[in-house]
Biopython code that builds the backbone (N, CA, C, O; Angstrom):
import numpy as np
from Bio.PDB.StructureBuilder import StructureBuilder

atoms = [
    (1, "UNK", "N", (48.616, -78.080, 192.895)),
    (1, "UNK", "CA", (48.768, -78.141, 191.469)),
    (1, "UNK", "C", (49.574, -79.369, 191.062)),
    (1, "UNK", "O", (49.253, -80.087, 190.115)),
    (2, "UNK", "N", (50.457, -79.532, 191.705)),
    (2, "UNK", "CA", (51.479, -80.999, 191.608)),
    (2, "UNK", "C", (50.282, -82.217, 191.535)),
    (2, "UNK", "O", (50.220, -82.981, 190.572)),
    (3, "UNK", "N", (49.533, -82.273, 192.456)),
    (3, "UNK", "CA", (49.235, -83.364, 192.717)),
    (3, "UNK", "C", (48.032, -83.581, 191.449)),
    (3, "UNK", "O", (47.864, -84.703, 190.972)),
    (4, "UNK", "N", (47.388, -82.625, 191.066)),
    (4, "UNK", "CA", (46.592, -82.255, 190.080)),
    (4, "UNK", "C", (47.443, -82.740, 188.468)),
    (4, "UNK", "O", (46.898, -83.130, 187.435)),
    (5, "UNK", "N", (48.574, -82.586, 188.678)),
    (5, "UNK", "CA", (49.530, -83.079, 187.443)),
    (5, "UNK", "C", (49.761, -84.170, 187.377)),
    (5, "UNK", "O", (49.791, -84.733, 186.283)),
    (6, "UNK", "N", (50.023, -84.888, 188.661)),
    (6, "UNK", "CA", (50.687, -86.367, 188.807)),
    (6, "UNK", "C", (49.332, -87.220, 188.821)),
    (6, "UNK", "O", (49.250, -88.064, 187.928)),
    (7, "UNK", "N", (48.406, -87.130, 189.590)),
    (7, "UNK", "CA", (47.404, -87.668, 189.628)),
    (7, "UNK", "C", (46.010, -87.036, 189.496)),
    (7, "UNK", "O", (45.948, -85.909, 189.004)),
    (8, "UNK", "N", (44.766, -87.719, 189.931)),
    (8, "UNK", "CA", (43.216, -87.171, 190.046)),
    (8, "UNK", "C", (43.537, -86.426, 191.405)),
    (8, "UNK", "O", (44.077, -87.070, 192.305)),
    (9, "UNK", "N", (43.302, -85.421, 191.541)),
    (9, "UNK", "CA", (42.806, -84.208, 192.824)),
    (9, "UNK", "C", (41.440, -84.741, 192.921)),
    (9, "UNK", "O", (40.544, -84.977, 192.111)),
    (10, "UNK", "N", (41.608, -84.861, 194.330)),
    (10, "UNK", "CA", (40.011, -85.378, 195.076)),
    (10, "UNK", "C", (39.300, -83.733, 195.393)),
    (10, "UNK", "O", (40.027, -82.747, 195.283)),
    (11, "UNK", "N", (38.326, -83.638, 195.654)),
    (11, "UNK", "CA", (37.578, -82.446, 196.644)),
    (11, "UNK", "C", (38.462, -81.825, 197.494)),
    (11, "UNK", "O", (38.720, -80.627, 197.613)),
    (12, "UNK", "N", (38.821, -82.622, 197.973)),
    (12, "UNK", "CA", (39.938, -82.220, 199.302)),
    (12, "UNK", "C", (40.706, -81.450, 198.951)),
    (12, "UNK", "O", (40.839, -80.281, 199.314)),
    (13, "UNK", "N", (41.395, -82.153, 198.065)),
    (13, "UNK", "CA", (43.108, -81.457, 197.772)),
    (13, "UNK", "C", (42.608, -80.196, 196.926)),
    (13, "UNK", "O", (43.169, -79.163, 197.292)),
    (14, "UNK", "N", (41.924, -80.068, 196.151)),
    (14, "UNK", "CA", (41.315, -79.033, 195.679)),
    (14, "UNK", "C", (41.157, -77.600, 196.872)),
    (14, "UNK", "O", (41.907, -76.685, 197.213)),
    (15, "UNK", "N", (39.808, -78.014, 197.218)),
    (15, "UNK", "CA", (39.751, -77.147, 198.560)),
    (15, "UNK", "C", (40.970, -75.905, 199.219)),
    (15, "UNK", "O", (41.024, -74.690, 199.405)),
    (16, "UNK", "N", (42.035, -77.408, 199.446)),
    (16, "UNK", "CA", (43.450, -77.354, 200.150)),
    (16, "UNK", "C", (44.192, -76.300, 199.242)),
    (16, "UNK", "O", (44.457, -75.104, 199.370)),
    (17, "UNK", "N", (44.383, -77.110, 198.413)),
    (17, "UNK", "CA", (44.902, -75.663, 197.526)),
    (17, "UNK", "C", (44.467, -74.548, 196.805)),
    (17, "UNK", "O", (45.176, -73.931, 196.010)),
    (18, "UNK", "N", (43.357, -74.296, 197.064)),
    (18, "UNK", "CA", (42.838, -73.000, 196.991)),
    (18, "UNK", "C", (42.698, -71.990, 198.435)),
    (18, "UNK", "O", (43.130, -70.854, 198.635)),
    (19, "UNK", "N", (42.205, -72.570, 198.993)),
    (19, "UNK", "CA", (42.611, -72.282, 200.685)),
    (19, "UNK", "C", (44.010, -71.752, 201.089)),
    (19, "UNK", "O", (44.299, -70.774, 201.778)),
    (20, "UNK", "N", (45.117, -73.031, 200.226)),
    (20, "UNK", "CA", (46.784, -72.032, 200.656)),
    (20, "UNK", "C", (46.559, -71.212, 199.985)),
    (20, "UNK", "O", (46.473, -70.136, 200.577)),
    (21, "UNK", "N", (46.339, -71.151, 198.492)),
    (21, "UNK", "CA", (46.844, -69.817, 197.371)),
    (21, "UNK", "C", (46.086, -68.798, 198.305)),
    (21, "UNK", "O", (46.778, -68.234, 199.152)),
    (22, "UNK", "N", (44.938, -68.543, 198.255)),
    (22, "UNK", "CA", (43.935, -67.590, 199.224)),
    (22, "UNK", "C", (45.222, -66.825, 200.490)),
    (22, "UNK", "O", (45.460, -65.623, 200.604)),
    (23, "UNK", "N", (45.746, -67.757, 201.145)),
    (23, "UNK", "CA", (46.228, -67.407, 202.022)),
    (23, "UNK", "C", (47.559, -66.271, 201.643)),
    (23, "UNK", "O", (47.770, -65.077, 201.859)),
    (24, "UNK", "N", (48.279, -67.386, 200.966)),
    (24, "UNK", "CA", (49.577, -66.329, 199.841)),
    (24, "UNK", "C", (49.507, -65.278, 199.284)),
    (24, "UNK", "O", (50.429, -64.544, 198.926)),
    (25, "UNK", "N", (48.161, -65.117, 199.155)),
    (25, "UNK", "CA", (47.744, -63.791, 197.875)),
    (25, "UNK", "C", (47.623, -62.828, 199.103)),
    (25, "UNK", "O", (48.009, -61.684, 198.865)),
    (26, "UNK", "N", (47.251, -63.020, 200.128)),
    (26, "UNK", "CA", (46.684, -62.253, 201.616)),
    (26, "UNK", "C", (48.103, -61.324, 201.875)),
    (26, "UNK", "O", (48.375, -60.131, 201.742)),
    (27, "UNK", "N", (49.104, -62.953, 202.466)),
    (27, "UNK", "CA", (50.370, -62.591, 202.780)),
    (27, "UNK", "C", (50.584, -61.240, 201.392)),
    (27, "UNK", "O", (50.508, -60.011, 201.401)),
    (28, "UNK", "N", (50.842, -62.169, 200.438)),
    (28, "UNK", "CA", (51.711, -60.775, 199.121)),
    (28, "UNK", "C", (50.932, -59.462, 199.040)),
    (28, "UNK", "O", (51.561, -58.415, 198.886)),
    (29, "UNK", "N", (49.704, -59.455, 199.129)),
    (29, "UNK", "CA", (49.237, -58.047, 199.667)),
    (29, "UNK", "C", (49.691, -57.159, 200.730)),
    (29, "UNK", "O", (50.187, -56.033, 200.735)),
    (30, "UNK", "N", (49.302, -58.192, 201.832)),
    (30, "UNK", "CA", (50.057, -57.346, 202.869)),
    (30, "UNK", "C", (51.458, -57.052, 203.196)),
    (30, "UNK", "O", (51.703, -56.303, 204.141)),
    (31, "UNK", "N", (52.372, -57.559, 202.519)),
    (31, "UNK", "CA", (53.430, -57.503, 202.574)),
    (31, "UNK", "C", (54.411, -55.897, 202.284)),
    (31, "UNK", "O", (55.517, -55.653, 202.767)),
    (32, "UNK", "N", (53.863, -55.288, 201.668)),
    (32, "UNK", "CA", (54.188, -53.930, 200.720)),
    (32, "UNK", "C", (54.025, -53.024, 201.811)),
    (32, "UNK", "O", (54.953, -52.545, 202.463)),
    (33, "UNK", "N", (52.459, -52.746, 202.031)),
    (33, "UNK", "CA", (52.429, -51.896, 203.334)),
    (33, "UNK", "C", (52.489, -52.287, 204.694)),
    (33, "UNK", "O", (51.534, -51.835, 205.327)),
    (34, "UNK", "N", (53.380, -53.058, 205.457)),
    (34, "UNK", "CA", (53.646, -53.633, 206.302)),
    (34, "UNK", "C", (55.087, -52.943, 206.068)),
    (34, "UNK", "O", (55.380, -51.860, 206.574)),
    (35, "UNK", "N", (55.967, -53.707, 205.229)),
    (35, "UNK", "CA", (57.128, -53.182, 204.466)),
    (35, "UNK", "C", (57.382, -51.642, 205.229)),
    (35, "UNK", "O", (58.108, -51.250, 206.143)),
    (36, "UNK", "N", (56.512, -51.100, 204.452)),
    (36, "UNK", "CA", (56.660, -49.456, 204.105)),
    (36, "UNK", "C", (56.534, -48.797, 205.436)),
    (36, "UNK", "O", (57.434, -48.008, 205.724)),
    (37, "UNK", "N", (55.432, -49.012, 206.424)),
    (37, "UNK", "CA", (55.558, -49.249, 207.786)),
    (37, "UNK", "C", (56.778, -49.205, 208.374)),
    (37, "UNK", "O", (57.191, -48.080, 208.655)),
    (38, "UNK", "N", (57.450, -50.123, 208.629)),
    (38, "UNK", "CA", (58.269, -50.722, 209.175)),
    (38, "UNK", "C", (59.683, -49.723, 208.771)),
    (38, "UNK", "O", (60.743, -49.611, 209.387)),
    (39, "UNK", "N", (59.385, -49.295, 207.934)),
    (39, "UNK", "CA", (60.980, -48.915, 207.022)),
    (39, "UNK", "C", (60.532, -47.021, 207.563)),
    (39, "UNK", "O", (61.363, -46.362, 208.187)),
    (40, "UNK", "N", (59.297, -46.497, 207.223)),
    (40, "UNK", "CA", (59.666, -45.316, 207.556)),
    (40, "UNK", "C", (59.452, -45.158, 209.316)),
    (40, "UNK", "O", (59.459, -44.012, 209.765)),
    (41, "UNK", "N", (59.267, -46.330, 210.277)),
    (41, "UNK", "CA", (59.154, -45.765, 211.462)),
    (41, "UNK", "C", (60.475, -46.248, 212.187)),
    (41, "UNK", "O", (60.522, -46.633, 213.355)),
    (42, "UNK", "N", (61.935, -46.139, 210.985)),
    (42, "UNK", "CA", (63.113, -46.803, 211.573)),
    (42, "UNK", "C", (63.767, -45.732, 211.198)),
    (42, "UNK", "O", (64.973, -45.635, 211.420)),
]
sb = StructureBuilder()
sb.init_structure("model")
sb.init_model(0)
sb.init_chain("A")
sb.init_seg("    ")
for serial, (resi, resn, name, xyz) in enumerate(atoms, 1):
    if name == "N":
        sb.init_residue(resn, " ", resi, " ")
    sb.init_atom(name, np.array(xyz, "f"), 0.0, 1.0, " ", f" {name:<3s}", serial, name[0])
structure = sb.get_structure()
């Protein structure tokens, strides 16, 4: 998104950062029941 502000985003960088967000949204999903896991088998 930065680079999209400061300058033209090529294909690439596009791609790239949809590819991380994709990834983040994965992580913050899984994060809750992983969490919850973890906490009631302690």
């Amino acid at each position: 998104m930065s680079k999209t502000m400061i300058d033209t985003a090529t294909q690439k960088d596009m791609l790239f950062g949809i590819i991380t967000g994709v990834i983040g949204l994965v992580i913050c999903v899984l994060d809750y029941p992983i969490y919850s896991y973890l906490k009631k088998n302690k």
